[in-house]
Steps between C-alpha positions, in 0.01 A plus 500: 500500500765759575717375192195554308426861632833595461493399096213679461656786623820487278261472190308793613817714521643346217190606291492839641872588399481383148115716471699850639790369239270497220276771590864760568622407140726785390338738259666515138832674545487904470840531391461284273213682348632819511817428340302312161311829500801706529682344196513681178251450235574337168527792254116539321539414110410846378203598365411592118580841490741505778878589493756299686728682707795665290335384171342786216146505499403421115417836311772728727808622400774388773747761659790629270260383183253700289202441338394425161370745228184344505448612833660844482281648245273825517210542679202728310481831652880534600749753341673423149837386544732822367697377262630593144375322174743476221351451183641323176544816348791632752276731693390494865206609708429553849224296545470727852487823222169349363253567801215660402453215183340153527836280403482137374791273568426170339796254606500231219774167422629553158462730214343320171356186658182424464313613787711829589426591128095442526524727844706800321309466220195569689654796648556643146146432383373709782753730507266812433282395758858507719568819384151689543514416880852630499652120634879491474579126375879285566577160432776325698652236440873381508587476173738798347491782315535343161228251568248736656549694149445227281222408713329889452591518096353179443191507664441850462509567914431884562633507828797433678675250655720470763854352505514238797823303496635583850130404661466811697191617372402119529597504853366820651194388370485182617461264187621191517716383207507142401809295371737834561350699201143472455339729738132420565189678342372712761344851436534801710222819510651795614242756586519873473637522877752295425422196681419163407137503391431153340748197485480195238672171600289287263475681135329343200696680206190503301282681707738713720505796302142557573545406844740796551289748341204380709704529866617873387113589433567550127270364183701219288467544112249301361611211325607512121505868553889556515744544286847441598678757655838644344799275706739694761862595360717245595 
């Protein structure tokens, strides 16, 4: 009987230790879950759009670099850029000295290919309407003197053009040229105040004559009703 009350009495402590044991488990270390959380995240993958650090977001110019001429161009409603035409025939002008005149400068690849000839021809057919609204007219492109003049006797041009060969006209403009020596057809409006009044980046040669004429609020020549109009001296 007393061997029997004394083994109950182990088991009932023995029971009781291992239920505190279990119940007192240690919580999940906080050290430990500090220290995961305080480690470094993987570097995110970045996002469409995004720039990684030290990388040249697509479309910007890095430092010491500059941009392109197709960015660089003219905006309507800004000032002319001053600089000097020469023309095939040795002469000069100011194109600053002409304020106070609408001024066309048509920027055009080659002389006598077959677009740049359908746009200058154009120009000559309405080249009284041109006049009557008192429009100054240039063609640039960067051919040279020789070849602008061949260009005007043989297709009967009545204006001038203007000598291009060192780009600056080109340049200060904004135009980009393609291969080295084909500058782009773009059109420039210069109004009266001698800012930029309408700007062509697109030109259909056929149509662009009109075009002009339109923008600087004069009345285009019928059609057919033209005769050509006696070609610049070379």
């Amino acid at each position: 009987m007393h061997d029997k009350w004394i083994s109950g009495f182990v088991a009932i402590v023995v029971l009781g230790s291992a239920a505190c044991q279990k119940a007192e488990a240690p919580a999940p270390s906080t050290t430990q879950t500090v220290t995961q959380s305080a480690q470094p995240e993987a570097a995110a993958a970045p996002t469409p759009g995004s720039t990684a650090p030290g990388s040249t977001a697509p479309g910007s110019t890095a430092p010491g670099s500059t941009g392109s001429q197709e960015t660089a161009g003219l905006k309507e409603g800004e000032p002319a850029p001053a600089v000097k035409l020469a023309l095939q025939n040795g002469d000069s002008v100011d194109l600053a000295s002409l304020k106070g005149k609408q001024v066309v400068l048509y920027f055009y690849p080659k002389d006598d290919t077959p677009g740049c000839t359908v746009e200058a021809q154009g120009i000559r057919d309405q080249w009284e309407a041109f006049q009557k609204a008192g429009i100054e007219v240039f063609g640039v492109s960067l051919q040279d003197a020789a070849s602008h003049t061949a260009f005007i006797e043989k297709h009967q041009l009545p204006f001038n053009l203007v000598v291009d060969s060192d780009k600056k006209v080109t340049e200060a403009f904004g135009v980009p040229v393609r291969g080295g020596e084909f500058a782009a057809r773009q059109t420039f409006l210069i109004g009266t105040d001698g800012n930029i009044k309408q700007i062509w980046r697109e030109v259909t040669p056929a149509e662009h004559a009109r075009q002009v004429l339109e923008a600087a609020n004069a009345s285009p020549v019928p059609s057919g009703a033209t005769e050509p109009a006696a070609p610049k001296a070379g």
